[in-house]
Residue frames as a rotation matrix with the C-alpha (Angstrom) as fourth column:
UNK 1
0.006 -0.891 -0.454 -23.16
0.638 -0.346 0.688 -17.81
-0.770 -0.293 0.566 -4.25
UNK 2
0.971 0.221 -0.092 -22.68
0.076 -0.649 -0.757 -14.52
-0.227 0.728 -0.648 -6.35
UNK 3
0.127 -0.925 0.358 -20.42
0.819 0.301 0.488 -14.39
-0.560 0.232 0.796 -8.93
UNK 4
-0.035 -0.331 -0.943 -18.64
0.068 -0.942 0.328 -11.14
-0.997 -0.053 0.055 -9.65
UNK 5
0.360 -0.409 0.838 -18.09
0.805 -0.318 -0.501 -9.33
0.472 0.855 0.215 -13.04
UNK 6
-0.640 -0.719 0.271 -15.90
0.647 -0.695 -0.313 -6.48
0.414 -0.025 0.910 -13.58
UNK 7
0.165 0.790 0.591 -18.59
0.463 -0.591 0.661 -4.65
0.871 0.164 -0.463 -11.95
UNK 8
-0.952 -0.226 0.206 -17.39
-0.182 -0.121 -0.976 -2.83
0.245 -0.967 0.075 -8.02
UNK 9
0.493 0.869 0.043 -20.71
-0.710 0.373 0.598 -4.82
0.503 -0.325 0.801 -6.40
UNK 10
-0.945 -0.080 -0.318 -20.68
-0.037 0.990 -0.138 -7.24
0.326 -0.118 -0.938 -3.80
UNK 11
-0.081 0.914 -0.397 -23.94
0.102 0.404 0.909 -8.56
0.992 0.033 -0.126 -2.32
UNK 12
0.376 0.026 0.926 -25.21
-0.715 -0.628 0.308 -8.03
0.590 -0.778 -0.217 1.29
UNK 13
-0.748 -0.638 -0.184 -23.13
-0.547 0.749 -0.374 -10.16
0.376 -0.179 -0.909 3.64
UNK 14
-0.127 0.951 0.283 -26.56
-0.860 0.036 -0.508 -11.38
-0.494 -0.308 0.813 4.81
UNK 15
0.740 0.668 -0.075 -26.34
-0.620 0.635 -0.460 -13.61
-0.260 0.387 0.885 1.91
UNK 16
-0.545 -0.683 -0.487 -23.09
-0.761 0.647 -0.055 -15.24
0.352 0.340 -0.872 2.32
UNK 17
0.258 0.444 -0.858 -23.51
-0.025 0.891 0.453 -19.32
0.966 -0.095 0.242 2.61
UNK 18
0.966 0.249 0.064 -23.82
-0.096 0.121 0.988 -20.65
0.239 -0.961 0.140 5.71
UNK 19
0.133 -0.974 -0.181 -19.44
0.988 0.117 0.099 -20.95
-0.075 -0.192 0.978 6.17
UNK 20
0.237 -0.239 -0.942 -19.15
0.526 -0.784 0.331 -17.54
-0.817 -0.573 -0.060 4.99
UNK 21
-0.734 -0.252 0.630 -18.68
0.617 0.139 0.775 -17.32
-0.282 0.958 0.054 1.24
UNK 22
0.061 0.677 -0.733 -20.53
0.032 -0.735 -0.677 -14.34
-0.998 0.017 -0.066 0.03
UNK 23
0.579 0.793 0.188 -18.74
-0.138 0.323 -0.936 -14.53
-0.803 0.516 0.296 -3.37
UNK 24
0.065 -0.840 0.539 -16.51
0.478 0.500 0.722 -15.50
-0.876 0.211 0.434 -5.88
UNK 25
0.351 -0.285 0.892 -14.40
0.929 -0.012 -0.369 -14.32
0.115 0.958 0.261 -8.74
UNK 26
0.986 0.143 -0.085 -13.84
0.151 -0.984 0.099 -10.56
-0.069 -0.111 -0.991 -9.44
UNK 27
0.463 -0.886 -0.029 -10.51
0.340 0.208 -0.917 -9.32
0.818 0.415 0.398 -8.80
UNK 28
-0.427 -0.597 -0.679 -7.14
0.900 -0.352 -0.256 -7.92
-0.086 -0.721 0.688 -6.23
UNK 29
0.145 0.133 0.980 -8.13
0.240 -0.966 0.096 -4.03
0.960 0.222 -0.172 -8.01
UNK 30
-0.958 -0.234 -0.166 -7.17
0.259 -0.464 -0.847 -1.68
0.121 -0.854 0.506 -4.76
UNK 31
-0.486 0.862 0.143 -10.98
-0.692 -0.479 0.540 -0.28
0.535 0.164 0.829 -5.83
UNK 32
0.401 0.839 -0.367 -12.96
-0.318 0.503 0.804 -3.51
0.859 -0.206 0.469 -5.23
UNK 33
-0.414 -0.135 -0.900 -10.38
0.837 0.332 -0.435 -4.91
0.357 -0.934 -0.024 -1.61
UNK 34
-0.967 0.206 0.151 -11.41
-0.254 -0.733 -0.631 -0.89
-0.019 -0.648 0.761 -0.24
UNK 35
-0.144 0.970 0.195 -15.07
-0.807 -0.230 0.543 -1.55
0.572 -0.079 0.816 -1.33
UNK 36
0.121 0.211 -0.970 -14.65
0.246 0.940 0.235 -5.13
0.962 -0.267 0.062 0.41
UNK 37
-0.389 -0.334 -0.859 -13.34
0.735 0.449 -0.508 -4.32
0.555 -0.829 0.071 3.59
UNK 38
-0.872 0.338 0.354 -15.46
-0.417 -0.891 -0.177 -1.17
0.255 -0.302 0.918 3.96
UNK 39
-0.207 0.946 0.249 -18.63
-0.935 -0.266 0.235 -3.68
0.289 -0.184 0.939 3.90
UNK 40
0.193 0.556 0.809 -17.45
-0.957 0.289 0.030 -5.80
-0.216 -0.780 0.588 5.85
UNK 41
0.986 0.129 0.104 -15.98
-0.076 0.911 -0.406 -8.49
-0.147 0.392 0.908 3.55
UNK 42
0.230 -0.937 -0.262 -12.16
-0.903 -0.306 0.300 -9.78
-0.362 0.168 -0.917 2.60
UNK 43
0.394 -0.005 -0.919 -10.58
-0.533 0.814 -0.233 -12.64
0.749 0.581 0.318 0.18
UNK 44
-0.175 -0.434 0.884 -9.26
-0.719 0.669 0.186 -15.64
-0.672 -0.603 -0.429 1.73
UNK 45
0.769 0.176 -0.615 -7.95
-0.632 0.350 -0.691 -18.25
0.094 0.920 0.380 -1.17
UNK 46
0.452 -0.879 0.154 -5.84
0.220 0.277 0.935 -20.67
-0.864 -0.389 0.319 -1.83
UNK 47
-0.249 -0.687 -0.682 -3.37
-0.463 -0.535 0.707 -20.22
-0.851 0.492 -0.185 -4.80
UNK 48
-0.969 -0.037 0.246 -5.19
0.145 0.718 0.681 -23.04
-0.202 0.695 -0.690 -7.19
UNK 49
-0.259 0.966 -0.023 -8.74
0.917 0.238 -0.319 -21.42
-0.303 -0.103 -0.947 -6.61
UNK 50
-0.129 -0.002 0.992 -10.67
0.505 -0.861 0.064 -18.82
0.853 0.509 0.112 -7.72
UNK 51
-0.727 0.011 0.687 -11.02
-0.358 -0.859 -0.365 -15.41
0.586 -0.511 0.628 -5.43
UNK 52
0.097 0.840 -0.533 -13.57
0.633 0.362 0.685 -16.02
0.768 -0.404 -0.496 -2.68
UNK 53
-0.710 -0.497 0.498 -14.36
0.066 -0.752 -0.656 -13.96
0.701 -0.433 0.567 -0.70
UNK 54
-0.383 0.382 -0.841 -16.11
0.761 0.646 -0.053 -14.08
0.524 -0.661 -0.538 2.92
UNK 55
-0.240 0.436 0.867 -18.35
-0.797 -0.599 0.080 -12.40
0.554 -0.672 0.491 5.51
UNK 56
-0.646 0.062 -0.761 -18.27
0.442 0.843 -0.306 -15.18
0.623 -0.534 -0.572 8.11
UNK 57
0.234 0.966 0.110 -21.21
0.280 -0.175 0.944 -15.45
0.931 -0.190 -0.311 10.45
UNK 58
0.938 0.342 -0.053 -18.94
0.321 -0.803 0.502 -14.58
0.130 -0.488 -0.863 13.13
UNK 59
0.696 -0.540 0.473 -16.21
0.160 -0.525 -0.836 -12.54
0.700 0.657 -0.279 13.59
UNK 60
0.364 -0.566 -0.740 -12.91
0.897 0.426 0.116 -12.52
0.249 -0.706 0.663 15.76
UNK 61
0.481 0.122 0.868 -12.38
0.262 -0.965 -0.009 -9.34
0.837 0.232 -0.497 17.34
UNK 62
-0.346 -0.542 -0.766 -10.81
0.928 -0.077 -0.364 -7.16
0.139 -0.837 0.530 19.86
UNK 63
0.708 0.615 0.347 -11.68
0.470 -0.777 0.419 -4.39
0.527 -0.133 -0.839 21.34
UNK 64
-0.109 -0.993 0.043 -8.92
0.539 -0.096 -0.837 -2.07
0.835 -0.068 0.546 22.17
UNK 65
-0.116 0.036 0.993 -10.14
-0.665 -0.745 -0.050 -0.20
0.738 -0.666 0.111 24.92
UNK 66
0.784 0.581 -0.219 -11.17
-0.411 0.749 0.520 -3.25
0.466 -0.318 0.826 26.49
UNK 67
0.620 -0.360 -0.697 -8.04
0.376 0.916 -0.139 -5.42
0.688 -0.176 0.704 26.32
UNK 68
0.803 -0.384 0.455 -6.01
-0.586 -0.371 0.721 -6.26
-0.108 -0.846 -0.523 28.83
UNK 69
0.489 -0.596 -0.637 -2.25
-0.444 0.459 -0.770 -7.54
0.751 0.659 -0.040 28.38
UNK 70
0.891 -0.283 -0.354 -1.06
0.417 0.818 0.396 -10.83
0.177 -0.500 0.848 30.27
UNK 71
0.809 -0.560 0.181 0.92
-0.225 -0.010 0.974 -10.62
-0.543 -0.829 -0.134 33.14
UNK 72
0.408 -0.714 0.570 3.58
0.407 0.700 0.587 -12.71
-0.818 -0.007 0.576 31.48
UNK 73
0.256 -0.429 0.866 3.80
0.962 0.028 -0.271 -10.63
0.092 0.903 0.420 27.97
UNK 74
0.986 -0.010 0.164 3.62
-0.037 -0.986 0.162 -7.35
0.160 -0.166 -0.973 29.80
UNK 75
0.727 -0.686 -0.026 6.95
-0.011 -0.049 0.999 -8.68
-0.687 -0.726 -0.043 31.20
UNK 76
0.222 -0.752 0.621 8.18
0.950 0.311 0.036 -9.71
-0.220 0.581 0.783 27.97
UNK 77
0.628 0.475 0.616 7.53
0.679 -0.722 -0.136 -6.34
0.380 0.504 -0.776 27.20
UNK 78
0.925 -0.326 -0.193 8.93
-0.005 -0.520 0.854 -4.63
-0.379 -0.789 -0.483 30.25
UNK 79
0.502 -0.862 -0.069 12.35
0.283 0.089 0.955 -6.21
-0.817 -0.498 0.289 29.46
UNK 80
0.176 -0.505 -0.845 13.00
-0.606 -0.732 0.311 -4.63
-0.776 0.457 -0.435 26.06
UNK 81
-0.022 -0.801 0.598 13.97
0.043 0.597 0.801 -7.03
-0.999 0.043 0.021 24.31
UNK 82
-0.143 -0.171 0.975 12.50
0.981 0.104 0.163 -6.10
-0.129 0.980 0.153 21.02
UNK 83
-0.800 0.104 -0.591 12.04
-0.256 -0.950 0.178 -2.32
-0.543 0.294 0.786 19.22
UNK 84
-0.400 0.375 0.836 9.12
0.745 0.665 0.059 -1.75
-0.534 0.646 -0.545 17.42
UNK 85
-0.703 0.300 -0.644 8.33
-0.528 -0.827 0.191 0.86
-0.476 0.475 0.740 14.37
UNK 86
0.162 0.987 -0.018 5.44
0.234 -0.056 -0.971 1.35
-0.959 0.153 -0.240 12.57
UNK 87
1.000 0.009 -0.012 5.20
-0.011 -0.084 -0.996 1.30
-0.010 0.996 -0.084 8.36
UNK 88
0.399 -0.865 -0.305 8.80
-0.719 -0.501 0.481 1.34
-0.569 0.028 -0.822 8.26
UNK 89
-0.748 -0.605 -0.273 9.32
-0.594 0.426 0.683 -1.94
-0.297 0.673 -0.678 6.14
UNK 90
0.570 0.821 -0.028 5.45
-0.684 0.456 -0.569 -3.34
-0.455 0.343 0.822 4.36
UNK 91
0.412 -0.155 -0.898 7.30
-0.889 0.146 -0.433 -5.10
0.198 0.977 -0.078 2.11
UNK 92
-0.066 -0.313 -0.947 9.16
-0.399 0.878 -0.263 -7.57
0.915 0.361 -0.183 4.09
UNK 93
-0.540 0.567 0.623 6.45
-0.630 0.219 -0.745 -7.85
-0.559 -0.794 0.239 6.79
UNK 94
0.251 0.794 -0.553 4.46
-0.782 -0.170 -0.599 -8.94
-0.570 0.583 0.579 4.06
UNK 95
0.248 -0.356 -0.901 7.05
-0.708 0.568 -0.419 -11.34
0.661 0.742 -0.112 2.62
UNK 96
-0.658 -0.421 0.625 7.46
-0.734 0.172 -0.657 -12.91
0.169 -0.891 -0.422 5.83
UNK 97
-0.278 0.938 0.208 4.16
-0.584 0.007 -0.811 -13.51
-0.762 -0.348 0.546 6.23
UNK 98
0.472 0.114 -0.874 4.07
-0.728 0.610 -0.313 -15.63
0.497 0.784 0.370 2.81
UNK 99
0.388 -0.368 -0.845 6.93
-0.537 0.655 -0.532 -17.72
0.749 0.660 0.057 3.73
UNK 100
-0.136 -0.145 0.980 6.76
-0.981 0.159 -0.112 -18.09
-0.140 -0.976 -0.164 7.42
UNK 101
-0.205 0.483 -0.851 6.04
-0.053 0.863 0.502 -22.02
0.977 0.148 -0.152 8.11
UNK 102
-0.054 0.711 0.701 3.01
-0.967 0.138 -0.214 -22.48
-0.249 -0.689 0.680 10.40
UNK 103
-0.961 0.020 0.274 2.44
-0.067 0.950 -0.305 -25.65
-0.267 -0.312 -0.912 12.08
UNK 104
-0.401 0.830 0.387 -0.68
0.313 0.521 -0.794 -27.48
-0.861 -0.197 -0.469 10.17
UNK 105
0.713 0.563 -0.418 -0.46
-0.014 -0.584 -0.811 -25.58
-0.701 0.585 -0.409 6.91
UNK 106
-0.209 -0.801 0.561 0.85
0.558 0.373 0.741 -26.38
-0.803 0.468 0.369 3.84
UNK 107
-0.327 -0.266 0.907 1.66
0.864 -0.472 0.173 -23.52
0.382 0.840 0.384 1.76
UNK 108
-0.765 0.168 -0.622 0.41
0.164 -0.883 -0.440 -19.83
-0.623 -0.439 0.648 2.27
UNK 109
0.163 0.984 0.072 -2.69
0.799 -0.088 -0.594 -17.99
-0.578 0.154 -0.801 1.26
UNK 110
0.325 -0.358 -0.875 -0.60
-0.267 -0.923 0.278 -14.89
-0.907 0.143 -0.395 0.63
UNK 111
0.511 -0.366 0.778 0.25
0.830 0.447 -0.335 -15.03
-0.225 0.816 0.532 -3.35
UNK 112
-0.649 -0.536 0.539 2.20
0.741 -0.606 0.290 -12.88
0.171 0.588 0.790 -5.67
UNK 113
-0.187 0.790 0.584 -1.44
0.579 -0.391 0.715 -11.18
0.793 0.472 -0.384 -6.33
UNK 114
0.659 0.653 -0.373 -2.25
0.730 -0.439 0.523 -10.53
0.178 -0.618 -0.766 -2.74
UNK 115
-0.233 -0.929 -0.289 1.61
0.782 -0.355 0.512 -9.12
-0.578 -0.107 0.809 -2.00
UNK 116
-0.776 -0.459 0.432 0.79
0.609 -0.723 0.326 -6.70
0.163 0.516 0.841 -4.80
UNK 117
0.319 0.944 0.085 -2.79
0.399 -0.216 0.891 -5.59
0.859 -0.251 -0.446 -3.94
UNK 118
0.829 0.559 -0.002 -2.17
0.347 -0.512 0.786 -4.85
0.438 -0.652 -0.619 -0.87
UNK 119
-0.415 -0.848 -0.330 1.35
0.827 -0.503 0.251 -3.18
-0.379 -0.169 0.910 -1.05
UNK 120
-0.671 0.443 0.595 -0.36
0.437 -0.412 0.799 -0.98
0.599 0.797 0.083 -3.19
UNK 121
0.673 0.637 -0.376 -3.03
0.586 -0.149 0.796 -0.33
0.451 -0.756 -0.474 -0.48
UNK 122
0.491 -0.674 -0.551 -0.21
0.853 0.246 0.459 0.70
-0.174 -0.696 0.696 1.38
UNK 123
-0.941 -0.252 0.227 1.61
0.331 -0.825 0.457 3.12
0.073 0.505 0.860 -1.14
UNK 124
-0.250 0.733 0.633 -2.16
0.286 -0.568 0.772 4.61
0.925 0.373 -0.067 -0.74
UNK 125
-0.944 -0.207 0.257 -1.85
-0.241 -0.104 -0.965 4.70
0.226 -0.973 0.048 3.35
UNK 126
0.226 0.884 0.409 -4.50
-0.937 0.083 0.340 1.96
0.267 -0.460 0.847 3.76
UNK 127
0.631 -0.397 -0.667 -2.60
0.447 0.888 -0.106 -1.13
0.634 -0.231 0.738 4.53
UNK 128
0.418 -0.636 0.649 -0.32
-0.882 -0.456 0.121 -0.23
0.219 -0.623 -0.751 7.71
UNK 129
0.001 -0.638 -0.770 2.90
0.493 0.670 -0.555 -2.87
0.870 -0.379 0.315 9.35
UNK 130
0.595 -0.497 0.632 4.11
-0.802 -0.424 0.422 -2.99
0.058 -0.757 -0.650 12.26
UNK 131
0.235 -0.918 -0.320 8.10
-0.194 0.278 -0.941 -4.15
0.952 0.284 -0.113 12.55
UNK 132
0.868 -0.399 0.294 9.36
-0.115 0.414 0.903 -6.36
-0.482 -0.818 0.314 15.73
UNK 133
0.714 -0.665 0.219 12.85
-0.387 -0.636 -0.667 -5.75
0.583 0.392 -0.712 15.77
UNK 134
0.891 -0.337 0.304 15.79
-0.268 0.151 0.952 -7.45
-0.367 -0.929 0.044 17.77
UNK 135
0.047 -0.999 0.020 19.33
-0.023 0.019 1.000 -6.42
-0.999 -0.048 -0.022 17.25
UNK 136
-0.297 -0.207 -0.932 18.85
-0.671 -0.649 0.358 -4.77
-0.679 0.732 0.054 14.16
UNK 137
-0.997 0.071 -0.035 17.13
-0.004 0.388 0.922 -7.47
0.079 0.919 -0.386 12.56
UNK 138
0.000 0.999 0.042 13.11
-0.968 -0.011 0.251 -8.39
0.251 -0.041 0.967 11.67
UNK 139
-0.945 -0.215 -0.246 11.89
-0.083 0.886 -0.456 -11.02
0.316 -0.411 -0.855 13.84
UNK 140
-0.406 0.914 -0.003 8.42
0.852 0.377 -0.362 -10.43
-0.330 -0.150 -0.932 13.92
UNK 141
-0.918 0.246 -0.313 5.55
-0.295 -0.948 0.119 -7.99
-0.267 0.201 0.942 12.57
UNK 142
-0.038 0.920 0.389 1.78
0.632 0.324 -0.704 -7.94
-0.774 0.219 -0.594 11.12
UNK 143
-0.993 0.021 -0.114 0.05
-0.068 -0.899 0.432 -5.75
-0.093 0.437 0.895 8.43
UNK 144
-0.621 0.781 0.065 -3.14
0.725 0.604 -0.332 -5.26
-0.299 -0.159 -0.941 7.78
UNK 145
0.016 0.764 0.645 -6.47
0.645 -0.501 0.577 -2.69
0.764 0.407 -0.501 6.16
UNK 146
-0.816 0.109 -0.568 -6.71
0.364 -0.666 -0.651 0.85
-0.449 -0.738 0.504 8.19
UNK 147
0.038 0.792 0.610 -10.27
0.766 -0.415 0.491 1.80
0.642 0.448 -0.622 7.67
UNK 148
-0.528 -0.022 0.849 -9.51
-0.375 -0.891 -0.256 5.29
0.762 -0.453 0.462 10.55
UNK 149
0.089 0.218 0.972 -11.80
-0.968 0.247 0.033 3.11
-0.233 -0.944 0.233 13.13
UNK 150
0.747 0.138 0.651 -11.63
-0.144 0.989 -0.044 -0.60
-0.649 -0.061 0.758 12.36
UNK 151
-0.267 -0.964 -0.005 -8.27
-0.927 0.255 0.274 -2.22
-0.262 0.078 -0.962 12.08
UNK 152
0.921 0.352 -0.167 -8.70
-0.384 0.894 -0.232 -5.45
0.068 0.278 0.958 9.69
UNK 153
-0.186 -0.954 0.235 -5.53
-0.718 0.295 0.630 -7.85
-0.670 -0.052 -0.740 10.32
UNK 154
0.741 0.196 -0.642 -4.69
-0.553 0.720 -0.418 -9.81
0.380 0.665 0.643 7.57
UNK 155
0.694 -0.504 -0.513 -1.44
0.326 0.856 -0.401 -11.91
0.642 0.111 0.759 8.66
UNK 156
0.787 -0.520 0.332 1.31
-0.455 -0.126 0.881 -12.16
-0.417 -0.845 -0.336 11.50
UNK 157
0.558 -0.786 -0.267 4.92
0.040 0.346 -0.937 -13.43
0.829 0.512 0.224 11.66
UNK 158
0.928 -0.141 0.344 7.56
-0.370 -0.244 0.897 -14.58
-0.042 -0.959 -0.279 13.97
UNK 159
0.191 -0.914 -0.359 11.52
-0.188 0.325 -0.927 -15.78
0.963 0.244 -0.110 13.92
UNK 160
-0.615 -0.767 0.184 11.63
-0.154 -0.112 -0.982 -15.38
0.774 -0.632 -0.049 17.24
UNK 161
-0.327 0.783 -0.529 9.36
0.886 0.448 0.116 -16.47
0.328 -0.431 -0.841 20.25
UNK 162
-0.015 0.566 -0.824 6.92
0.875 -0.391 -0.284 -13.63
-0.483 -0.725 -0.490 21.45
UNK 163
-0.858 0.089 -0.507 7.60
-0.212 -0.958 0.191 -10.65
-0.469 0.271 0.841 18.70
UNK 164
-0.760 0.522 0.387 4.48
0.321 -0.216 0.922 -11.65
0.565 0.825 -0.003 16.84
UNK 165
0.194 0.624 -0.757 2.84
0.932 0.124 0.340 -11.13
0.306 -0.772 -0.558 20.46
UNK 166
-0.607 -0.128 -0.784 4.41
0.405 -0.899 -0.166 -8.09
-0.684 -0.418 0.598 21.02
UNK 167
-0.966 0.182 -0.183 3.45
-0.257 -0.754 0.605 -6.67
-0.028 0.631 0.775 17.66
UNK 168
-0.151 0.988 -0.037 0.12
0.559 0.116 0.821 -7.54
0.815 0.103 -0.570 18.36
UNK 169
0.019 0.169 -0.985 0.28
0.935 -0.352 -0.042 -5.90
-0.354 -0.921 -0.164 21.66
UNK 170
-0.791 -0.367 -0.490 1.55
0.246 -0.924 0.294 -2.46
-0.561 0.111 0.820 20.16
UNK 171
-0.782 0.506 0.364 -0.84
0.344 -0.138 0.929 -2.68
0.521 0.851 -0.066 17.30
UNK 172
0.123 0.829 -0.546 -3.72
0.931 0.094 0.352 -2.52
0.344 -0.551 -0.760 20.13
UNK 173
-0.303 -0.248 -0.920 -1.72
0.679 -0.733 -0.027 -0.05
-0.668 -0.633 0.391 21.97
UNK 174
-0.990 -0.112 0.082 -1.61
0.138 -0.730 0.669 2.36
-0.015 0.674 0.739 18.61
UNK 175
-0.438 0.840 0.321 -5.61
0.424 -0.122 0.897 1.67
0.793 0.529 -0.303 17.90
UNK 176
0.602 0.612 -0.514 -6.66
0.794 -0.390 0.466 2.90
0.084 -0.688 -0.720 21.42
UNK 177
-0.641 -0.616 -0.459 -4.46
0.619 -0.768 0.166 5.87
-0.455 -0.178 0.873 21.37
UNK 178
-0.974 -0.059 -0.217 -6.09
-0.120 -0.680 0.723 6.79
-0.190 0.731 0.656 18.29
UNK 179
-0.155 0.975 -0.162 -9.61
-0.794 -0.220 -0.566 6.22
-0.588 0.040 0.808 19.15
UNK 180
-0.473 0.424 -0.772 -10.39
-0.583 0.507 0.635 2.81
0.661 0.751 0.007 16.77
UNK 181
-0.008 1.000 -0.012 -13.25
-0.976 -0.005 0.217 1.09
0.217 0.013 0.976 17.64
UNK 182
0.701 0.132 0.701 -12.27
-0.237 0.970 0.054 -2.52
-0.672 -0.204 0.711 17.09
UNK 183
-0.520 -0.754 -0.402 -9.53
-0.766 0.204 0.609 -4.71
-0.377 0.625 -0.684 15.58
UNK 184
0.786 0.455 -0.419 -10.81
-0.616 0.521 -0.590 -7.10
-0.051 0.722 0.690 13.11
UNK 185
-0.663 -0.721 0.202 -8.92
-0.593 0.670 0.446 -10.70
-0.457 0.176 -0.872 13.32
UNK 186
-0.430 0.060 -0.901 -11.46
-0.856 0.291 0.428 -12.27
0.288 0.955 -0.074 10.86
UNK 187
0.394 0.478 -0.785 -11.72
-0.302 0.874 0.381 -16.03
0.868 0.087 0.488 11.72
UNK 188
0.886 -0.263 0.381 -10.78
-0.262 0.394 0.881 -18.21
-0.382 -0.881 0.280 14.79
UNK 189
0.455 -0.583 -0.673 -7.90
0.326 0.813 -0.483 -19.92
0.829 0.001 0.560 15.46
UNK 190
0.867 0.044 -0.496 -6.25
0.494 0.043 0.868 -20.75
0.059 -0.998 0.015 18.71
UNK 191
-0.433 -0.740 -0.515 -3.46
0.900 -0.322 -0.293 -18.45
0.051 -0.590 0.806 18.98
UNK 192
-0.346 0.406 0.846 -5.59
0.181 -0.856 0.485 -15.89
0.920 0.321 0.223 18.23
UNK 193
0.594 0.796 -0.116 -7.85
0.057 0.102 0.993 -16.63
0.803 -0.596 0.015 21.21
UNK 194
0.113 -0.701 -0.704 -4.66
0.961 0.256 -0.101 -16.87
0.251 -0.665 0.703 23.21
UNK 195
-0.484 -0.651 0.585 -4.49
0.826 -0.561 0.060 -13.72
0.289 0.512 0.809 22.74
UNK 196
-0.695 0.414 -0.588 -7.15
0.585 -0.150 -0.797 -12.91
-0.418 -0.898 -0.138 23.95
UNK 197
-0.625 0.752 -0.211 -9.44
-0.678 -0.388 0.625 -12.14
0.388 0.533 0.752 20.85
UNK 198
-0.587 0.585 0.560 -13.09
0.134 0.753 -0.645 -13.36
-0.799 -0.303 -0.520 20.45
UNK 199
-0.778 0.469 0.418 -15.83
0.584 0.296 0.755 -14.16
0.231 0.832 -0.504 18.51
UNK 200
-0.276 0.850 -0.449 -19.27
-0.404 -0.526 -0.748 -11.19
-0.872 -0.025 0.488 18.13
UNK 201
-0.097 -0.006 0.995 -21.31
0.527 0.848 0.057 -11.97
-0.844 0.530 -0.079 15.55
UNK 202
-0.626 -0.359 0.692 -21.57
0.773 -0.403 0.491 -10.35
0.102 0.842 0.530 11.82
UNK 203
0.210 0.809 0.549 -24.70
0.733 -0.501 0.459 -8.24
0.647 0.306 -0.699 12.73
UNK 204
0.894 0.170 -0.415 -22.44
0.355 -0.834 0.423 -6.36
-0.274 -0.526 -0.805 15.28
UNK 205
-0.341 -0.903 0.260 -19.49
0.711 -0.067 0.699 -6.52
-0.614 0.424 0.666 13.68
UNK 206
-0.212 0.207 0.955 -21.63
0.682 -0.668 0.297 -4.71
0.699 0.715 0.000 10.61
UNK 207
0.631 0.684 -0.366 -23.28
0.734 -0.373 0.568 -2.60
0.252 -0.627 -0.737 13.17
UNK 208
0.685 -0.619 -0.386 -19.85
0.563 0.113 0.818 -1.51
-0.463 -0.778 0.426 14.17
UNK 209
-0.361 -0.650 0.668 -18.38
0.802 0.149 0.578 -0.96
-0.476 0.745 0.468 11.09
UNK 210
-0.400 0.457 0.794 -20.81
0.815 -0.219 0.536 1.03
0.420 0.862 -0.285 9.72
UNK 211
0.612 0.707 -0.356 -21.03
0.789 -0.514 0.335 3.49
0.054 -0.486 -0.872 12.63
């Protein structure tokens, strides 16, 4: 495993460990998350550990031209029930996302550190939200890295059944409007897959990335 210094370097993901650890330490800097998620890498910690940071062997993805939204959420969809804007509150998409409680998880990954890092990203128009809305309140949203073709999600949120599904639905909708290549959801997990991501592995993911 390679450990950082204050140096902007990470190593080729090639040599992360066989989980996905490429390397550890370093820091939040807006400099070194843009050089991370340009090549292909992003932290994932818990609040008692140092930074680590990952290039899993494979990657959950979508393809936005590709996907196709379920019968059943198109409907949720159909019937209005929620509004959704775009950058219009990072801040407490972002705090959500910390303090949501998810079944099987005790505590959040999301710290003080990451909250500022990648607001910051944001105030630089590389971190984008999107806001699920219903009756003038937030009830659901995401944010996540805008590299202009690959859309890295870092975290969802919900109050309410189905807005964290819409705002995944729009988010797609926005990246094939605008021509993006692929959404980047990082690692498994099954709601993802509900969804109707999947796993490719890192050598097309890089492939992808890098075209």
């Amino acid at each position: 495993m390679y450990f950082l210094t204050k140096e902007l370097y990470f190593p080729p993901v090639d040599e992360a460990s066989y989980e996905g650890v490429l390397a550890i330490g370093g820091d939040l800097s807006v400099e070194r998350l843009w050089l991370a998620y340009n090549n292909g890498i992003f932290p994932w910690f818990d609040e008692d550990e140092p930074i680590l940071w990952w290039a899993p062997p494979e990657r959950m993805v979508v393809y936005p031209h590709d996907y196709k939204v379920s019968k059943s959420l198109r409907n949720i969809i159909n019937r209005n029930l929620f509004e959704v804007t775009t950058n219009k509150d990072f801040d407490a998409v972002i705090s959500n996302c910390q303090k949501i409680e998810r079944k099987g998880q005790n505590g959040t990954w999301i710290s003080e550190d990451i909250i500022k890092s990648y607001t910051k990203l944001h105030q630089l128009g590389k971190a984008m939200s999107f806001e699920v809305w219903q009756n003038g309140k937030l009830v659901g949203g995401l944010y996540g890295v805008d590299l202009g073709h690959v859309f890295c999600g870092e975290s969802m949120f919900s109050k309410v059944p189905n807005a964290s599904k819409v705002a995944f639905v729009k988010l797609i909708e926005y990246l094939k409007v605008n021509n993006y290549r692929l959404l980047d959801c990082q690692v498994h997990n099954d709601h993802l897959e509900k969804l109707g991501a999947f796993e490719i592995s890192r050598e097309t993911f890089m492939l992808i990335l890098k075209s």
